[in-house]
C-alpha positions as CSV (number, residue, x, y, z in Angstrom):
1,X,116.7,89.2,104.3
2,X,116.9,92.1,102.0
3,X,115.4,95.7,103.1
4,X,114.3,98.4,101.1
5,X,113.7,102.3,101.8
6,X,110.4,103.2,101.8
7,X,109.4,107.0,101.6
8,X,106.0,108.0,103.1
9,X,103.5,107.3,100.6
10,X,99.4,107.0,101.0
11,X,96.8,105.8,99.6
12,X,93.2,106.2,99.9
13,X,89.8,103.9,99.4
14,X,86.4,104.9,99.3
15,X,84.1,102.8,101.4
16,X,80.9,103.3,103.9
17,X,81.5,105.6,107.1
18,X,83.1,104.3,109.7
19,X,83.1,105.9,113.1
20,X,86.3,104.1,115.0
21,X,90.2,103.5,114.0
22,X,90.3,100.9,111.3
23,X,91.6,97.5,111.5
24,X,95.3,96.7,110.6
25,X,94.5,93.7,109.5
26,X,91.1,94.4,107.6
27,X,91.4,93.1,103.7
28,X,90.8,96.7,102.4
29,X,93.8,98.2,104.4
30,X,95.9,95.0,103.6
31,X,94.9,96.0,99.8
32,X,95.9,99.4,100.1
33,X,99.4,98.4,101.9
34,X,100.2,96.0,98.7
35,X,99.4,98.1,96.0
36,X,101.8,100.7,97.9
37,X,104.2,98.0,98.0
38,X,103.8,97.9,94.2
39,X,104.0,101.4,93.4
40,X,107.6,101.0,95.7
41,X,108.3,97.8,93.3
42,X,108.1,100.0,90.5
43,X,109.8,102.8,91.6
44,X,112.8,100.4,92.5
45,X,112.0,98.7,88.8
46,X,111.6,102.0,86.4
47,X,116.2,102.8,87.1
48,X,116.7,98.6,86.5
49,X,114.8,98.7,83.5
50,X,115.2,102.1,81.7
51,X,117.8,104.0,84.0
52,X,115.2,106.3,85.3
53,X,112.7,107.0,88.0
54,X,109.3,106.2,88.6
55,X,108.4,110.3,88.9
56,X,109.5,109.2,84.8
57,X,107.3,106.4,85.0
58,X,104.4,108.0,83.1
59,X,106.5,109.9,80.5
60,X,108.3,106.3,79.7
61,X,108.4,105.1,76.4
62,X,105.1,102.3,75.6
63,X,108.0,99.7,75.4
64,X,109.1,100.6,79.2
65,X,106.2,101.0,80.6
66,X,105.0,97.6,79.2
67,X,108.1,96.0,80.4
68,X,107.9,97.0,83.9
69,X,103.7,96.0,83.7
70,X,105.1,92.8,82.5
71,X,107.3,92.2,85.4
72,X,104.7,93.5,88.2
73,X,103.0,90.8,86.4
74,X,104.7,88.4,88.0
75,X,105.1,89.6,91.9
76,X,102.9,88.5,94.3
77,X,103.0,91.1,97.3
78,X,101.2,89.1,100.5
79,X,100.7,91.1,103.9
80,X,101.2,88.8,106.7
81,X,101.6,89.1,110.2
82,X,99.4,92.0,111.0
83,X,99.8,93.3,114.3
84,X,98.1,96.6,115.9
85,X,100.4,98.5,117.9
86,X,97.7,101.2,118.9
87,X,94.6,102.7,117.9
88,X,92.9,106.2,118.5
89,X,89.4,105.9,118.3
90,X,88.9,109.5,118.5
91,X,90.9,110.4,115.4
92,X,90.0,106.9,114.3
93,X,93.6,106.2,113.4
94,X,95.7,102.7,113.9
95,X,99.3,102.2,114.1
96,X,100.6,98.5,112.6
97,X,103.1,96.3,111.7
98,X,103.0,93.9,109.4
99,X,105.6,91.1,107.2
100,X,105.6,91.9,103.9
101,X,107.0,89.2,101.5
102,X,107.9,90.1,97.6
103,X,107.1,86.8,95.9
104,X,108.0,85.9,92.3
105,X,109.1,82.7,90.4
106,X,110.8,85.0,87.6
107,X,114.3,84.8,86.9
108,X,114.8,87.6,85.2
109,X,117.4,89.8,86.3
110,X,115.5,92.9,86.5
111,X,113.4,91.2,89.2
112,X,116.6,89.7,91.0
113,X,117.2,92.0,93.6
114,X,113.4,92.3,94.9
115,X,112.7,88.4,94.7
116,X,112.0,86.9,97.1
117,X,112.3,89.3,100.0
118,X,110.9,89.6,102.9
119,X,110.5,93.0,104.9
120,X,108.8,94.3,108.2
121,X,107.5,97.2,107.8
122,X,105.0,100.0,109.8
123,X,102.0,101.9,108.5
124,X,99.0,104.0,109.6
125,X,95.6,103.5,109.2
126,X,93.1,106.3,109.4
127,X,89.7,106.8,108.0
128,X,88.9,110.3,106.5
129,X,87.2,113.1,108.5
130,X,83.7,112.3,106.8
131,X,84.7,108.5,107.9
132,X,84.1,107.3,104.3
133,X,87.6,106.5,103.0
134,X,90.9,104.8,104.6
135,X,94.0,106.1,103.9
136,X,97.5,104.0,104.5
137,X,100.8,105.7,105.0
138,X,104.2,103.8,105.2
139,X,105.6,105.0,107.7
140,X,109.8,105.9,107.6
């Protein structure tokens, strides 16, 4: 099993108001979980590829960029094994767990050290305070 440092970021979804803690396990939090896991992917990708960071990412030359877009290309990020260690109703926030496996048939070395891994890792869920968006945090 390989792990990976994951910094605190979020993400946030527009969707109808809700009025309780959202599920861990619901497909648009599950969504919002892998395309964090991507943006980690990347970040992890941007130093392999052009010996810089993803805070570069956007500044990259077209070649770069592409390359890494190339690669994503072939990850598959699946959320598995959801599991809701509390939810606050009131605040309408859910603490989770979930596997997270890093999926790819590629063998190019760039992708070598991320293949095939699988991590646990822990997240919050938590509707804005108009109840119409989700945002997911990794948690540390």
């Amino acid at each position: 099993m390989r792990s990976f440092i994951f910094p605190i970021f979020a993400l946030v979804l527009s969707g109808c108001i809700h009025s309780g803690a959202p599920e861990c396990a619901d497909e648009q939090v599950k969504a919002l979980v892998r395309q964090l896991m991507v943006d980690q992917i990347k970040d992890f990708l941007a130093p392999e590829v052009s010996g810089i960071g993803f805070a570069k990412y956007a500044r990259m030359g077209e070649g770069y960029r592409e390359r890494i877009d190339a690669l994503l290309a072939e990850v598959s990020v699946v959320v598995g094994s959801v599991r809701t260690q509390g939810q606050d109703d009131k605040i309408r926030k859910s603490s989770c767990l979930a596997d997270v496996s890093i999926v790819t048939e590629s063998q190019d070395l760039a992708l070598a050290r991320v293949a095939n891994t699988h991590v646990g890792i822990s997240y919050f869920a938590q509707y804005d305070d108009e109840g119409s968006r989700v945002v997911v945090q990794l948690a540390q």
